[in-house]
PAZAPA-4460 file (N, C-alpha, C; in steps of 0.05 Angstrom, whole numbers, plus 32768, in hexadecimal, padded with zeros to 4 digits):
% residues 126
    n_x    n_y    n_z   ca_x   ca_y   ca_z    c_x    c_y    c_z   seq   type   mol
   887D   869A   8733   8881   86B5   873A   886B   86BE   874D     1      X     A
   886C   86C7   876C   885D   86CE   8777   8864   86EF   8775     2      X     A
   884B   8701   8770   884D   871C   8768   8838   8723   878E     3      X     A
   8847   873C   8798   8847   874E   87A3   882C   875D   879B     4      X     A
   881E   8766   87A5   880E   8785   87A4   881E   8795   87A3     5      X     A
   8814   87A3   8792   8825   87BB   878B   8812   87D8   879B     6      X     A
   8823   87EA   87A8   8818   8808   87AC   8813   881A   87A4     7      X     A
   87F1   8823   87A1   87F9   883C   8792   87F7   8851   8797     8      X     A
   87FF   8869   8796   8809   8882   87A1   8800   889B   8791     9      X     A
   87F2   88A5   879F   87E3   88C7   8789   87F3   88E0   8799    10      X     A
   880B   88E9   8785   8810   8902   8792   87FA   8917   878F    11      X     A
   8802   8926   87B3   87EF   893E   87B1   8806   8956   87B2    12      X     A
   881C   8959   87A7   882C   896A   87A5   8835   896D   8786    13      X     A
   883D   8984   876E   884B   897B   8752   8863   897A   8759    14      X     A
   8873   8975   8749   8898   8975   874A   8898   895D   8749    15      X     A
   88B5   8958   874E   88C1   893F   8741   88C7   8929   875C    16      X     A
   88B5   890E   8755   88B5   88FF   8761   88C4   88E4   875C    17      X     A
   88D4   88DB   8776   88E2   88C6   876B   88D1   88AA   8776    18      X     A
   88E0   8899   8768   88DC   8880   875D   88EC   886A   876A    19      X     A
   88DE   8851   877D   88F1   8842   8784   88E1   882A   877B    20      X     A
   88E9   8813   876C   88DA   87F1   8777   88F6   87E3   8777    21      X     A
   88F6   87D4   8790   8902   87C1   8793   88ED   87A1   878D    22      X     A
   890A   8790   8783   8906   877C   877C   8914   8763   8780    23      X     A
   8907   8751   878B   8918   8737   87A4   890C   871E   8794    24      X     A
   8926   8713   878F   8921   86F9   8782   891E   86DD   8792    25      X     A
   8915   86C7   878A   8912   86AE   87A5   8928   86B3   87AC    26      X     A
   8944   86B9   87AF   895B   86B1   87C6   8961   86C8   87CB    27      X     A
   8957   86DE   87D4   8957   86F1   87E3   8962   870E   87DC    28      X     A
   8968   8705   87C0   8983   8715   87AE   896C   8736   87A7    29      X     A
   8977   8749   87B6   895E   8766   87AC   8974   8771   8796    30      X     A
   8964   878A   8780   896A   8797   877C   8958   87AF   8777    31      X     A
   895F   87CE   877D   8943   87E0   8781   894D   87F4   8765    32      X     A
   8936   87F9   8758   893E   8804   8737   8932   8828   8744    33      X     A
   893E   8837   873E   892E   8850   8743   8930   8862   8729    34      X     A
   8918   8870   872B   8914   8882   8712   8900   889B   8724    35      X     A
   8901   88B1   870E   88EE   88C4   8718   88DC   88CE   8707    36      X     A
   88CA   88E1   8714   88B8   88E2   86FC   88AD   88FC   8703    37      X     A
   88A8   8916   86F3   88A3   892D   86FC   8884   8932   86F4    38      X     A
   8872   893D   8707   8858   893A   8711   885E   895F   870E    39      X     A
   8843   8969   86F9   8849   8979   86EF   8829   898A   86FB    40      X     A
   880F   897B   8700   87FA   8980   8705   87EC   896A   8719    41      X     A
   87E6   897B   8734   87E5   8963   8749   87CC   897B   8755    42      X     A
   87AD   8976   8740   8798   8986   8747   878F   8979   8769    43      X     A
   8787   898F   8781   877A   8991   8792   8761   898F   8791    44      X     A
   874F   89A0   8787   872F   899F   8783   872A   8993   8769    45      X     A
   8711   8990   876B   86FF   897D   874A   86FF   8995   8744    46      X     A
   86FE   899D   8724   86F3   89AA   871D   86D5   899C   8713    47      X     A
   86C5   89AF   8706   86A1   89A5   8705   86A7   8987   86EA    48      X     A
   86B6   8992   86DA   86C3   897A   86C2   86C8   895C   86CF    49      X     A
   86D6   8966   86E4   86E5   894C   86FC   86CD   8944   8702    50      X     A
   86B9   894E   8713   86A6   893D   8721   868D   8939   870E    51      X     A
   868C   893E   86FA   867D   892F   86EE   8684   8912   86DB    52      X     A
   869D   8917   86E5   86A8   88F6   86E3   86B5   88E5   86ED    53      X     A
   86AE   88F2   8712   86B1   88D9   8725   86A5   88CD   8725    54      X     A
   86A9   88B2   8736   869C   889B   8734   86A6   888F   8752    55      X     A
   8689   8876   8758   8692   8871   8773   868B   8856   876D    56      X     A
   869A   8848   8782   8695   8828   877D   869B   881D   87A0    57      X     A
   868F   8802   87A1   8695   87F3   87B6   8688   87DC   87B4    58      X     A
   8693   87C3   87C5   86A9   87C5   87DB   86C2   87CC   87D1    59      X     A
   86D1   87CB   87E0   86F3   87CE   87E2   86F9   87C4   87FC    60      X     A
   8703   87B3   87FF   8706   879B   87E3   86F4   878C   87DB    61      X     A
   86F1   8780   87C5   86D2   876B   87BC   86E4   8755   87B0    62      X     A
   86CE   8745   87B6   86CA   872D   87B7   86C4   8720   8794    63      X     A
   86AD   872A   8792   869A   871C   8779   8691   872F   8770    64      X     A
   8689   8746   876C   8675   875E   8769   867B   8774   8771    65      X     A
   8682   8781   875D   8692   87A7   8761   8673   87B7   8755    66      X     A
   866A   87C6   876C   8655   87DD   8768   865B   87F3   875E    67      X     A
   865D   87FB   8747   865E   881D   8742   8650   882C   8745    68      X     A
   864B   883F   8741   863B   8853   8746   864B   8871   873B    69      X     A
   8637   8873   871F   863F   888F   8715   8632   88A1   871F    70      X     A
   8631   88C2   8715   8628   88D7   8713   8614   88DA   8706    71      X     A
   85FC   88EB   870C   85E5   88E9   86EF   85EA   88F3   86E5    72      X     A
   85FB   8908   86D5   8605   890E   86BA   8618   88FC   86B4    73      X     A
   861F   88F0   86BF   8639   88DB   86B7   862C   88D3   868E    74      X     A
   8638   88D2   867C   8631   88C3   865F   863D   88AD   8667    75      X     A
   862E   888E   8653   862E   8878   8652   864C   8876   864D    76      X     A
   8658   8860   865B   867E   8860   8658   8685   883A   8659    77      X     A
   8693   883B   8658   86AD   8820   865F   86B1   8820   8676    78      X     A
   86B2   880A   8686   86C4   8808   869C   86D6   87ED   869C    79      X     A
   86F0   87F7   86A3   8709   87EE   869B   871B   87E4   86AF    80      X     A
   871F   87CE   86B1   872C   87C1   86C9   8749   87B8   86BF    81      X     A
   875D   87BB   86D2   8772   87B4   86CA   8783   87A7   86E3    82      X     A
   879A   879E   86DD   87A6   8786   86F7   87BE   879F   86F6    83      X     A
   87D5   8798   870D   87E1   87AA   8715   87F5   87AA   86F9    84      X     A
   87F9   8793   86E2   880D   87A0   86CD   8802   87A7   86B7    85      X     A
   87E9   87B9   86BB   87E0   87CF   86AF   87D4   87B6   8694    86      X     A
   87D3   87AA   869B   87BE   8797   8680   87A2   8791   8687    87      X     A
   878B   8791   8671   8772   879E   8673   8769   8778   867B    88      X     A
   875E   877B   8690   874C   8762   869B   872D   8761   8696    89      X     A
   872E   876F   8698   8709   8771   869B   86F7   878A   8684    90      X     A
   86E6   8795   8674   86D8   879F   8670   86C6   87A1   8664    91      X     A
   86B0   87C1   866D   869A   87B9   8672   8681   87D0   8664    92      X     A
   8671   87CC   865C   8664   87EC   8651   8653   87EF   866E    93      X     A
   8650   880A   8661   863C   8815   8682   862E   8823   8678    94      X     A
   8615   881E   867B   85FF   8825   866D   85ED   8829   8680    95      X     A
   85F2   8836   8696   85DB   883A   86AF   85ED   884B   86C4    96      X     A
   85DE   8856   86D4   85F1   886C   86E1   85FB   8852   86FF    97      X     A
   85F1   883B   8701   85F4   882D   8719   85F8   880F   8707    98      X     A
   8618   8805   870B   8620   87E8   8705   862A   87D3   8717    99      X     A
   8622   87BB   8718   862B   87A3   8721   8646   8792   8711   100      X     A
   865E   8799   8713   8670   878E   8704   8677   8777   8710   101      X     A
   8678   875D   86FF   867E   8741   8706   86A0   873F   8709   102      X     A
   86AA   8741   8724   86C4   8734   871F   86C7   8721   872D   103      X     A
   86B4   8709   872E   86BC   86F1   8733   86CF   86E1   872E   104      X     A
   86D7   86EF   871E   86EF   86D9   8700   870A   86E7   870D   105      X     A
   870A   86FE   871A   8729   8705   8712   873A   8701   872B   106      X     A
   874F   86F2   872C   8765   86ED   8748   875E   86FC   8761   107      X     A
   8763   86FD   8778   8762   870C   8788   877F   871C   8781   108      X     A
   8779   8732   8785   879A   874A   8782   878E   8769   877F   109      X     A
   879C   8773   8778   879A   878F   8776   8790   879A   8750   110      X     A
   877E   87AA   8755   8771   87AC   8733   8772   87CF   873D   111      X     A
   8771   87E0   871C   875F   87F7   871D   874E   87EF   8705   112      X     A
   8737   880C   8717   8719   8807   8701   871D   8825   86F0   113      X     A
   871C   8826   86DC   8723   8838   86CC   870B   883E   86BD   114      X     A
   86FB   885E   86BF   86E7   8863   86B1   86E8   887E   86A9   115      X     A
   86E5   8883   868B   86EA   8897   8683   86FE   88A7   8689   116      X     A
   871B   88A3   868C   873A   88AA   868F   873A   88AA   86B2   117      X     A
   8723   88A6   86BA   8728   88A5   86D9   872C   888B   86F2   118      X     A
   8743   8883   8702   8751   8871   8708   8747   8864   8724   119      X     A
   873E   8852   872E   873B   8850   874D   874E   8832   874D   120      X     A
   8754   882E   8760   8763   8813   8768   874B   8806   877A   121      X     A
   874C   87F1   877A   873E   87D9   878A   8749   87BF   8793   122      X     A
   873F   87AF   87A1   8752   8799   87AB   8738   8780   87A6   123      X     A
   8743   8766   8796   8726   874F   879A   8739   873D   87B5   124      X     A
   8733   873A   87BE   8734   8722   87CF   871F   870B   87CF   125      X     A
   8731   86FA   87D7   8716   86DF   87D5   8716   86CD   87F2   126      X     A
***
């Protein structure tokens, strides 16, 4: 089974958003499943709660070595890596406002880093 990158998409509008994935088997055969899903809170600004629990990281894409970089109020947290079917690959305590996360180990593809309920997507390539 060769898997696709998958896209991901942050509405900046609420209301109800629809849903398409198509899906193509080796002999060419598609079928596209659609669903929707209603987006009820689609915040514009951080509030002060929000930015004391962003987080920044790079490169994008990496290779071997994902740099974080919290906030100095940030509290000591988890960081949480996952592959695009939402199963947990990697994690990590963070115990310093600045981390070196090892993902030497994981496929090249598409991951998010998940810290403290908050989501970024990244890409490893090799």
């Amino acid at each position: 089974c060769i898997a696709k990158p998958i896209d991901f998409y942050t509405p900046s509008d609420a209301g109800y958003l629809n849903l398409y994935v198509t899906l193509t088997d080796a002999y060419g055969e598609s079928i596209t499943l659609a669903d929707g899903l209603m987006i009820t809170d689609c915040p514009t600004t951080l509030t002060e709660n929000e930015s004391a629990s962003h987080f920044n990281f790079y490169p994008n894409p990496a290779t071997d070595k994902l740099h974080l970089e919290l906030p100095n109020n940030a509290k000591p947290q988890q960081a949480e890596i996952y592959n695009v079917q939402a199963q947990l690959v990697l994690s990590q305590e963070i115990n310093s406002k600045v981390l070196n996360i090892d993902i030497s180990k994981l496929s090249p593809g598409r991951y998010i880093l998940k810290i403290n309920g908050k989501s970024k997507s990244f890409t490893v390539v090799r």
